[in-house]
N, C-alpha and C positions, 0 to 999 in steps of 0.2 A: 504494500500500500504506500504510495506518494502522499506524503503531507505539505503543504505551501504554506506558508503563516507569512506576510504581507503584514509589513507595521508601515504606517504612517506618519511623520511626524511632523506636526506647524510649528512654519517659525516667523516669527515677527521680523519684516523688512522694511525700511524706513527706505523711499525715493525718493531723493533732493534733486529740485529742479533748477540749473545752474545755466545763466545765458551772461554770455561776455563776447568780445569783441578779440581777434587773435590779429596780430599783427601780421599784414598781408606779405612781409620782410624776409622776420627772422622767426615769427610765427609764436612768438610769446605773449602772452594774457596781457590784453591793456586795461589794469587798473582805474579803476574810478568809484570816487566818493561823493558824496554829498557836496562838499565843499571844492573839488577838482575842477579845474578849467583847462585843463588839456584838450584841443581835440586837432586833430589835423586829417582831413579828407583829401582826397583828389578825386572828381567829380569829371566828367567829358561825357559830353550828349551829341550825339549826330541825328537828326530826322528832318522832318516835318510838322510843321505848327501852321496849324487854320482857325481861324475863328470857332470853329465846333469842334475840333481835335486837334488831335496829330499820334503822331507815330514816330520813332527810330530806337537807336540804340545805344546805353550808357555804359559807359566803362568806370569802375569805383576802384579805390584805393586807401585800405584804413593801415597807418602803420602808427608804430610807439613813439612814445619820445624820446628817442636816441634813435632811431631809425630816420625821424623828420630831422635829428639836427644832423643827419649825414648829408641826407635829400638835399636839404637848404644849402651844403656846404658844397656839395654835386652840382646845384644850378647855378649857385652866383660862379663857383669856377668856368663853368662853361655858358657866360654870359649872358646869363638870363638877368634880368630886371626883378627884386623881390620888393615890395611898398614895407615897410617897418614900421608899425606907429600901437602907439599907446591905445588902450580903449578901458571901459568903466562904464557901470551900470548907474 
């Protein structure tokens, strides 16, 4: 005679729901708080814009802050034009 005994056991599983932003670079967590003012995007649109729509397509770029201060240091070397000014709420 074949006997099978089949235990069961529950167990309590906590799932944390965790949304952040990776840097599109070097691919590390970009930190942000309540009080942080960091943010640095790079944003390009190509389409069509009508009075009732449009259409095309956007290219993003979210990277950290050492990442944008390479960036910035990448474009003024190779002659780009950066505006620099103060701002306040």
């Amino acid at each position: 005679m074949e006997v099978i005994k089949k235990h069961k056991e529950m167990k309590e599983v906590y799932v944390t729901d965790e949304r952040y932003t990776k840097c599109d670079k070097c691919g590390k967590k970009i930190e942000k708080d309540c009080y942080d003012s960091f943010e640095c995007k790079f944003n390009k649109k190509i389409g069509a814009s009508f009075p009732d729509g449009g259409s095309g397509e956007e290219e993003t770029l979210d990277i950290c802050q050492e990442c944008s201060e390479i960036l910035v240091k990448l474009l003024l070397d190779n002659g780009y034009n950066i505006q620099f000014k103060e701002w306040d709420f």
